[in-house]
HTML snippet that shows the backbone in 3Dmol.js (N, CA, C, O; Angstrom):
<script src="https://3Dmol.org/build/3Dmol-min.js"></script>
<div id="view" style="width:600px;height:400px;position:relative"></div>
<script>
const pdb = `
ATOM      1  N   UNK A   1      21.225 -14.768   0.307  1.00  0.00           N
ATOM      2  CA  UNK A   1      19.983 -14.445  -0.364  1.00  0.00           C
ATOM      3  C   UNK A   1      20.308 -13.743  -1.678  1.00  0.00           C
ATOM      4  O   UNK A   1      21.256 -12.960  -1.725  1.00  0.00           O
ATOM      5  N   UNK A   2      19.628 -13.971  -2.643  1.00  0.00           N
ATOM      6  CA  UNK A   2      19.949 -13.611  -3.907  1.00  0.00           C
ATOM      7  C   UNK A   2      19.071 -12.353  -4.228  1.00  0.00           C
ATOM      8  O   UNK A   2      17.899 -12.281  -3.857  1.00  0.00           O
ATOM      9  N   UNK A   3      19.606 -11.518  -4.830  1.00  0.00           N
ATOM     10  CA  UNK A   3      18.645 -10.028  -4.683  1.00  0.00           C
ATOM     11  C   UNK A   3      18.510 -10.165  -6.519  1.00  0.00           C
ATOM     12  O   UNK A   3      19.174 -10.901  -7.250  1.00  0.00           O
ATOM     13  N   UNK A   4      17.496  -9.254  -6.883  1.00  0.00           N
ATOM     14  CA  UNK A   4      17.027  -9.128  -8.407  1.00  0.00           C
ATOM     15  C   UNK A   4      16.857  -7.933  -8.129  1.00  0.00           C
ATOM     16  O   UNK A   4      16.398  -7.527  -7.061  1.00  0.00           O
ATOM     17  N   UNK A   5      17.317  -7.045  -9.347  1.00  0.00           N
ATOM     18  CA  UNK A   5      16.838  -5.764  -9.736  1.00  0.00           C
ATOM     19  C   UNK A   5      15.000  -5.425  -9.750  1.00  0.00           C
ATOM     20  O   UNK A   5      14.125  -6.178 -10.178  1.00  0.00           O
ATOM     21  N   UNK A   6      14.852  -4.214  -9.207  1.00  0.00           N
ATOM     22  CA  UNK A   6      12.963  -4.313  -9.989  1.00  0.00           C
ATOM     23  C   UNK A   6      13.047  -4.243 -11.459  1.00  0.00           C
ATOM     24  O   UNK A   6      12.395  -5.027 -12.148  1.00  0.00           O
ATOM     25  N   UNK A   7      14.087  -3.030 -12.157  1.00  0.00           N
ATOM     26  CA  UNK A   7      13.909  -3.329 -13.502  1.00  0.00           C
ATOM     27  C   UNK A   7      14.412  -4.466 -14.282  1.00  0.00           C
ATOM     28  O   UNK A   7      14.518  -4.323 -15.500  1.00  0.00           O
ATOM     29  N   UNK A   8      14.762  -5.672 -13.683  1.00  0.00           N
ATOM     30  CA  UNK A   8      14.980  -6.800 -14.266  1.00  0.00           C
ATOM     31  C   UNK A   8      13.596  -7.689 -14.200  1.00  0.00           C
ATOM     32  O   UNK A   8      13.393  -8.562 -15.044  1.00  0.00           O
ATOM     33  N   UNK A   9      12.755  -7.441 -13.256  1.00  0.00           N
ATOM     34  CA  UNK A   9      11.334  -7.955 -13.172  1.00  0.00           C
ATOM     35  C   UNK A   9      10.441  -8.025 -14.634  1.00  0.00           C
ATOM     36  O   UNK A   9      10.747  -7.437 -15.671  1.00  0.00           O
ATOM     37  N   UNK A  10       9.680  -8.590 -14.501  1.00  0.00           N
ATOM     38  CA  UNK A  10       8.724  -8.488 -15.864  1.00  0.00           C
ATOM     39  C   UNK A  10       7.549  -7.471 -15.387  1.00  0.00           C
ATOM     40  O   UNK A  10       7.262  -7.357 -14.196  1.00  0.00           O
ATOM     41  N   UNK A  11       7.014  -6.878 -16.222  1.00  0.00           N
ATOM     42  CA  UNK A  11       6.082  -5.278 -15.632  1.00  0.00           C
ATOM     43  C   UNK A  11       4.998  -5.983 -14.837  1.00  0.00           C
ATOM     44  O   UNK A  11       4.625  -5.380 -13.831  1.00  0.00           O
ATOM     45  N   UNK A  12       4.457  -7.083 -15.087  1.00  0.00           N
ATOM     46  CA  UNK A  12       3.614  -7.543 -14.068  1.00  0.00           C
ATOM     47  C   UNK A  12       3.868  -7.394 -12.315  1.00  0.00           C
ATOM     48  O   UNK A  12       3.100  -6.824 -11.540  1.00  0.00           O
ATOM     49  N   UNK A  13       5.430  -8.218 -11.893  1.00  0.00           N
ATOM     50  CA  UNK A  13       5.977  -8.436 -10.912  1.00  0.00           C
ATOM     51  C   UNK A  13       6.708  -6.699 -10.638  1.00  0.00           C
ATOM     52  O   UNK A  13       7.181  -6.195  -9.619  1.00  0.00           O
ATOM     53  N   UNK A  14       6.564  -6.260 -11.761  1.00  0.00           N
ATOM     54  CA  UNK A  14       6.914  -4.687 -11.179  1.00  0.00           C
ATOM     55  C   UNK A  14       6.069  -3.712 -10.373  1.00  0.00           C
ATOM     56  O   UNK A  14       6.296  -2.913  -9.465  1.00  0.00           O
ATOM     57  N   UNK A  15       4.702  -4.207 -11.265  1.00  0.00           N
ATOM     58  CA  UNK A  15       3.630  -3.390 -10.817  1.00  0.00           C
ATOM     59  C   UNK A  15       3.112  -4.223  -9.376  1.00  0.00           C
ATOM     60  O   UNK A  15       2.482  -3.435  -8.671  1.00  0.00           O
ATOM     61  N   UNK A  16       3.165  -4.957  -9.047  1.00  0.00           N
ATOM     62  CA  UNK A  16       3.114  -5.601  -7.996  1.00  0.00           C
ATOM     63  C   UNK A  16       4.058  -5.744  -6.631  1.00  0.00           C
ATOM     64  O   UNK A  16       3.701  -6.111  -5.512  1.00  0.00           O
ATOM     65  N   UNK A  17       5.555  -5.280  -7.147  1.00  0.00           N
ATOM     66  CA  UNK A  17       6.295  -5.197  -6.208  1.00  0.00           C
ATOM     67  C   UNK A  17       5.989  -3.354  -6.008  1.00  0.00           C
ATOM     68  O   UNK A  17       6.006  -3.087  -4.806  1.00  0.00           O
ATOM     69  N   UNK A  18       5.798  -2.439  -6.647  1.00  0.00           N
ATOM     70  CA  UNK A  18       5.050  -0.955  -6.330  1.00  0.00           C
ATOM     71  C   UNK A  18       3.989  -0.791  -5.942  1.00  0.00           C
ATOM     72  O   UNK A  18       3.566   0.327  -5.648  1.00  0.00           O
ATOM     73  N   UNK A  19       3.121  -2.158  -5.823  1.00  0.00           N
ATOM     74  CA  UNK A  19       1.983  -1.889  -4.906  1.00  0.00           C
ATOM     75  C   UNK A  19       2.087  -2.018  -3.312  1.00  0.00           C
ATOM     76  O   UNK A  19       1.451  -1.433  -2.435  1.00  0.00           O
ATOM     77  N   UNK A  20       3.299  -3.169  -3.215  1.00  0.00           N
ATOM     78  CA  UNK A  20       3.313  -4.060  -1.804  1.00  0.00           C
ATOM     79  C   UNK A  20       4.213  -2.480  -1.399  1.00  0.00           C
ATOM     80  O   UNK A  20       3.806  -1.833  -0.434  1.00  0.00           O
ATOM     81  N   UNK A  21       5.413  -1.971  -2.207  1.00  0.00           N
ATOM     82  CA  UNK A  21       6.168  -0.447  -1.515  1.00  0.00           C
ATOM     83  C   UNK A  21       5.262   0.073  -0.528  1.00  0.00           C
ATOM     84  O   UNK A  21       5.326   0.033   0.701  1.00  0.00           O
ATOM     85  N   UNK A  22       3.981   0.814  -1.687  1.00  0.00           N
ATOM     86  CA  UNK A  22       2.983   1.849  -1.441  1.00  0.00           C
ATOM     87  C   UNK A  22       2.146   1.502  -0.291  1.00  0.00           C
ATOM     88  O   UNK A  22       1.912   2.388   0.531  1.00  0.00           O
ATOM     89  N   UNK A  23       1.557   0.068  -0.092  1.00  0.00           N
ATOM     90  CA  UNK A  23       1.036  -0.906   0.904  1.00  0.00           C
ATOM     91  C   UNK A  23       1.738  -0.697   2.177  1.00  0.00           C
ATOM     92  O   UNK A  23       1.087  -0.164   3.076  1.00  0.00           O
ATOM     93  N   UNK A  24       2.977  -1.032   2.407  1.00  0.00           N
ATOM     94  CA  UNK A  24       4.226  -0.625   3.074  1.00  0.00           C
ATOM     95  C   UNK A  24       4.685   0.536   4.015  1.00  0.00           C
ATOM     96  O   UNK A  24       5.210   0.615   5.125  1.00  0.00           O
ATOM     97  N   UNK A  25       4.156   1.561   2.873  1.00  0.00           N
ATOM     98  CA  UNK A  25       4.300   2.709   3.139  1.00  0.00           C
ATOM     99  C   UNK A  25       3.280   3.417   3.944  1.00  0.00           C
ATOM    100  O   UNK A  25       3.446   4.401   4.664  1.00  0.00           O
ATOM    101  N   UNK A  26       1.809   2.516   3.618  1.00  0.00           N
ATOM    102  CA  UNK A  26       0.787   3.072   4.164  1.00  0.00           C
ATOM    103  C   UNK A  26       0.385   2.828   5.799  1.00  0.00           C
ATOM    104  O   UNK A  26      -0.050   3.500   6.734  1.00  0.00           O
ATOM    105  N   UNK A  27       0.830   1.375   5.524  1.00  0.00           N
ATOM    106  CA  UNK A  27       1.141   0.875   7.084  1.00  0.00           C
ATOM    107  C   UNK A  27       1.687   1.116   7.626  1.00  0.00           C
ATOM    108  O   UNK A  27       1.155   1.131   8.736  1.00  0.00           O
ATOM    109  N   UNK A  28       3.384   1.618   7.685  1.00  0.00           N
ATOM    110  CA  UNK A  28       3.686   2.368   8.043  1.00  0.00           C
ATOM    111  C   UNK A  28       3.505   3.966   8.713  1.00  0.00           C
ATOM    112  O   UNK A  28       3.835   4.325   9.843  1.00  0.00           O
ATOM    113  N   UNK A  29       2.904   4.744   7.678  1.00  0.00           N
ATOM    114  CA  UNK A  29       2.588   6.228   8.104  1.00  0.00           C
ATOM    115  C   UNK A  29       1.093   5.717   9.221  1.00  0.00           C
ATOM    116  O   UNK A  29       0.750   6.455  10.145  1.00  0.00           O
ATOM    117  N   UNK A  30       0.727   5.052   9.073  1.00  0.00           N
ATOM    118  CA  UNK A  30      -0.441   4.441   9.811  1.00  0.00           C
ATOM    119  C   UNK A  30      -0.078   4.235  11.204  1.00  0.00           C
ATOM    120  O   UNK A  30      -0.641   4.954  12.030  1.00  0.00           O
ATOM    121  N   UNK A  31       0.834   3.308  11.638  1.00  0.00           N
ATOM    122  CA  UNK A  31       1.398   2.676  12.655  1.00  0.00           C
ATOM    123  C   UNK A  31       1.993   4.299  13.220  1.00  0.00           C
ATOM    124  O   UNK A  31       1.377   4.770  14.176  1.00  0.00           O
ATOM    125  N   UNK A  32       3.069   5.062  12.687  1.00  0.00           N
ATOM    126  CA  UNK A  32       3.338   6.075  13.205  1.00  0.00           C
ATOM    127  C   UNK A  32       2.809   7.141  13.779  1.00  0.00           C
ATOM    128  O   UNK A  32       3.263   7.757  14.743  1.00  0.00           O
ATOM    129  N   UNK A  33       1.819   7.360  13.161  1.00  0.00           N
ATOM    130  CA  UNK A  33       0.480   8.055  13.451  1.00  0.00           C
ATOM    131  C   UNK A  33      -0.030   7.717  14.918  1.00  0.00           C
ATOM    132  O   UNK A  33       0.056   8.502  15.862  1.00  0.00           O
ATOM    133  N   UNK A  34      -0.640   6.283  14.987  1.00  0.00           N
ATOM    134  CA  UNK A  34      -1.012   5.540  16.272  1.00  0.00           C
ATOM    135  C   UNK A  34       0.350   5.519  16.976  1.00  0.00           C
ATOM    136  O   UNK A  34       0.043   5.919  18.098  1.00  0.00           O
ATOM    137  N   UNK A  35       1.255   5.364  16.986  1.00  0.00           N
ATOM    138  CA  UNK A  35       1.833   6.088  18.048  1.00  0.00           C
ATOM    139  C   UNK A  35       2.527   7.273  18.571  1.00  0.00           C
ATOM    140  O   UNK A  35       3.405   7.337  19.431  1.00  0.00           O
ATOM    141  N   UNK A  36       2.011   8.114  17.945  1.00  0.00           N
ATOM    142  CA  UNK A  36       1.771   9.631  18.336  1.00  0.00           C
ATOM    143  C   UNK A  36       0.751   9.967  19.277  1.00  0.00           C
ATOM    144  O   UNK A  36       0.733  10.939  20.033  1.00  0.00           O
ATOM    145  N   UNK A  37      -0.368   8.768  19.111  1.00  0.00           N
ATOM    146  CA  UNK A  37      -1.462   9.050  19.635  1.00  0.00           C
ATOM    147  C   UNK A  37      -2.986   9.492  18.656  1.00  0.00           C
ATOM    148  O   UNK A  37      -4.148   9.652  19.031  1.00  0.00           O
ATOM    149  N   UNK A  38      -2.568   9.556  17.757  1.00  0.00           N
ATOM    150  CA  UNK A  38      -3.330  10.193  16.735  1.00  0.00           C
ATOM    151  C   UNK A  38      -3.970   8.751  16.180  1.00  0.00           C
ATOM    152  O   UNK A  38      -3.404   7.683  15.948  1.00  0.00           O
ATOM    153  N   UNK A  39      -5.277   9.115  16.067  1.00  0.00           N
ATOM    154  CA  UNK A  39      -6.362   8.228  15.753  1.00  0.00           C
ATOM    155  C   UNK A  39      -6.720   8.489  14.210  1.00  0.00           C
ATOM    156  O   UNK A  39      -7.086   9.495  13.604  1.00  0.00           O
ATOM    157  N   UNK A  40      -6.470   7.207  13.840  1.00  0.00           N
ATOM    158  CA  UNK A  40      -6.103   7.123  12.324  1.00  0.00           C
ATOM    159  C   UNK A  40      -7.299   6.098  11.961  1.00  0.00           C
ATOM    160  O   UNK A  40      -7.607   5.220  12.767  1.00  0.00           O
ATOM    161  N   UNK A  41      -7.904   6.226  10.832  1.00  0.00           N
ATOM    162  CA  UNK A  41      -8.777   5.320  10.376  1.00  0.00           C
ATOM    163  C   UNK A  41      -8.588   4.413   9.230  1.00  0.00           C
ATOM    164  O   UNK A  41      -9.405   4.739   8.369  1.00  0.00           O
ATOM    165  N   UNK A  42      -7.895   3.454   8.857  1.00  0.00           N
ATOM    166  CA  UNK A  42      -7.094   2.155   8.299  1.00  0.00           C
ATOM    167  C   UNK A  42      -7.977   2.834   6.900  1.00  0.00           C
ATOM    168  O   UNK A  42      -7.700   3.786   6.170  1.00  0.00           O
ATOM    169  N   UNK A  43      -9.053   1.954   6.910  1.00  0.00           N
ATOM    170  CA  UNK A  43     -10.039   2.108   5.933  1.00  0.00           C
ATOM    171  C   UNK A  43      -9.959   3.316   5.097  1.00  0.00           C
ATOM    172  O   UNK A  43      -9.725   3.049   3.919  1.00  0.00           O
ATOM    173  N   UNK A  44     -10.065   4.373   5.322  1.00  0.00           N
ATOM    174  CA  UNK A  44     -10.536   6.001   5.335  1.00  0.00           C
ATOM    175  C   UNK A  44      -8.703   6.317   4.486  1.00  0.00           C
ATOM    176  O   UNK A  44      -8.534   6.677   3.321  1.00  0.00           O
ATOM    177  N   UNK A  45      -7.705   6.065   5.419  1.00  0.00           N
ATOM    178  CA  UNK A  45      -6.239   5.885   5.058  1.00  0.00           C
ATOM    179  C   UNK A  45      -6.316   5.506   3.655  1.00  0.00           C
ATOM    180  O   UNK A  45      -6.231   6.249   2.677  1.00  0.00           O
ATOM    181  N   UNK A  46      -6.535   3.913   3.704  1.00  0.00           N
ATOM    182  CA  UNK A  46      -5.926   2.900   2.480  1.00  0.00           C
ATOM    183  C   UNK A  46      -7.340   3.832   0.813  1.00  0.00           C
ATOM    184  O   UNK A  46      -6.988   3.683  -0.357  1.00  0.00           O
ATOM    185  N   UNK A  47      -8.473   4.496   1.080  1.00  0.00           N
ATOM    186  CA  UNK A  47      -9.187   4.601   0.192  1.00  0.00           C
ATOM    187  C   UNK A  47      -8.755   5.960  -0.304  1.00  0.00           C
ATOM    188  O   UNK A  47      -8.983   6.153  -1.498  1.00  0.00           O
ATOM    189  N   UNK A  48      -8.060   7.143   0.504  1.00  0.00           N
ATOM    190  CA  UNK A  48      -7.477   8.211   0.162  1.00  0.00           C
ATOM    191  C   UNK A  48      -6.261   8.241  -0.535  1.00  0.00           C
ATOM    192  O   UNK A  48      -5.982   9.173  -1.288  1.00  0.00           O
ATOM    193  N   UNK A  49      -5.416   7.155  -0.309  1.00  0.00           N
ATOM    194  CA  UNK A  49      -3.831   7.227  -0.829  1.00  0.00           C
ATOM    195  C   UNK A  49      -3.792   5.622  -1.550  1.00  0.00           C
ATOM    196  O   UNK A  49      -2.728   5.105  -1.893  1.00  0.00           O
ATOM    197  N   UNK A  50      -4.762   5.133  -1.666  1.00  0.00           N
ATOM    198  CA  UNK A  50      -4.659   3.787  -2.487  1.00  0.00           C
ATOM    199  C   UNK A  50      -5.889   3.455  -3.639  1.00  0.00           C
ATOM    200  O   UNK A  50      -5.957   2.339  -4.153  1.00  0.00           O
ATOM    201  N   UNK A  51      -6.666   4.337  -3.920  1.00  0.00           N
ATOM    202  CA  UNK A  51      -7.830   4.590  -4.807  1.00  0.00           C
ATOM    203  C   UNK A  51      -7.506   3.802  -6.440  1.00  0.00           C
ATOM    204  O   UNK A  51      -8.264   3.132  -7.141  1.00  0.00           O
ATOM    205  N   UNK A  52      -6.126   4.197  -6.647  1.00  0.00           N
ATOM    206  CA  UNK A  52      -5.738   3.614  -8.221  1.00  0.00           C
ATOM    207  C   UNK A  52      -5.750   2.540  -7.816  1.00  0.00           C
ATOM    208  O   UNK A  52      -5.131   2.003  -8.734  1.00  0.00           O
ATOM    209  N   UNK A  53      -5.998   1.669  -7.062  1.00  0.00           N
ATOM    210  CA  UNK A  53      -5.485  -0.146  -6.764  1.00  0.00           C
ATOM    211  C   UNK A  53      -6.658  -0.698  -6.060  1.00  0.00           C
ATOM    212  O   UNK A  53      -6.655  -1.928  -6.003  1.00  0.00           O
ATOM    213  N   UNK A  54      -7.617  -0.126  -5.533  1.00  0.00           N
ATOM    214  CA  UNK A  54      -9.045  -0.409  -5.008  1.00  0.00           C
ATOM    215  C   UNK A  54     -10.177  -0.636  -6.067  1.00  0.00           C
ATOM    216  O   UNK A  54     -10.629   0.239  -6.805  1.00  0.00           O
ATOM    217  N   UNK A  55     -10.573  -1.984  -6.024  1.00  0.00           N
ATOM    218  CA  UNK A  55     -11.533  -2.193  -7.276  1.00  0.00           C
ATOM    219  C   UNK A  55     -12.871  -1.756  -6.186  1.00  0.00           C
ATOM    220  O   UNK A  55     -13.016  -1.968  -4.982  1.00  0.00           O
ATOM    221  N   UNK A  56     -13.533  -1.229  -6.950  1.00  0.00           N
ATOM    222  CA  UNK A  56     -14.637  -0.415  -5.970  1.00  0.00           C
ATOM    223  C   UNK A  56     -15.762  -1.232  -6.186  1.00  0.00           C
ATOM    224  O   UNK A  56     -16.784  -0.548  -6.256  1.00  0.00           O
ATOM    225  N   UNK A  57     -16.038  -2.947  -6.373  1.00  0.00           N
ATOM    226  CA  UNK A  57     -16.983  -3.703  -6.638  1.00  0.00           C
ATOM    227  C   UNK A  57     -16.809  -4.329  -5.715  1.00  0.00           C
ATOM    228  O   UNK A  57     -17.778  -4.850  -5.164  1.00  0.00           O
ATOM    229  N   UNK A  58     -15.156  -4.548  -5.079  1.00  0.00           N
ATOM    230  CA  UNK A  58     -15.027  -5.063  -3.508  1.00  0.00           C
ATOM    231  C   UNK A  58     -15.056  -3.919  -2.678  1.00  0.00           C
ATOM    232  O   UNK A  58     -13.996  -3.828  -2.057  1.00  0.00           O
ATOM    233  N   UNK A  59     -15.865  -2.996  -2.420  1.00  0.00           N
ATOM    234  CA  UNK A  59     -15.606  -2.542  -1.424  1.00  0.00           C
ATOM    235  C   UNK A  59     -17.470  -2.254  -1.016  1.00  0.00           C
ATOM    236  O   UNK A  59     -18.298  -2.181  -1.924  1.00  0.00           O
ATOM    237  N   UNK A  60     -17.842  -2.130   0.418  1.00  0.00           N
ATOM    238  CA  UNK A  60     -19.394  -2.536   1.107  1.00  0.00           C
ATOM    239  C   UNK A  60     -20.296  -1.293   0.175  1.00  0.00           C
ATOM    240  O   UNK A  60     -19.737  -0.415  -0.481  1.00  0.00           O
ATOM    241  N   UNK A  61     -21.512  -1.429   0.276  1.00  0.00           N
ATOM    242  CA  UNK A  61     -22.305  -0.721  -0.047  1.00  0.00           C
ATOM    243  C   UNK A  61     -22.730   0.203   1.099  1.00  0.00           C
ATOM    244  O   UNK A  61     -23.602   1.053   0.915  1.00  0.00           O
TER     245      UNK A  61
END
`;
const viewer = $3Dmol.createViewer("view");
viewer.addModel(pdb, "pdb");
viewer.setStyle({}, {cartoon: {color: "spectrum"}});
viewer.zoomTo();
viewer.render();
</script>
């Protein structure tokens, strides 16, 4: 498998490979959470720690 630097990326595919990290990351602390036992709310999660990347025209009234 052939690996690429991120800073060899073009800033588009940069800013996009730092969203899927952060995405990653969220699912993660998410999943860990639920199995602690701790009742985590996906939604409530992704709108607290993902707000810069949430267009708020998709999201319900």
């Amino acid at each position: 498998m052939n690996s690429t630097k991120v800073d060899e990326l073009d800033p588009i595919d940069q800013e996009q490979f730092r969203l899927l990290k952060k995405l990653f990351g969220a699912f993660t602390a998410v999943e860990r959470s639920a199995s602690k036992g701790k009742e985590v709310e996906l939604e409530k999660y992704l709108t607290e720690n993902m707000s810069d990347y949430i267009d708020s025209q998709e999201l319900p009234v």
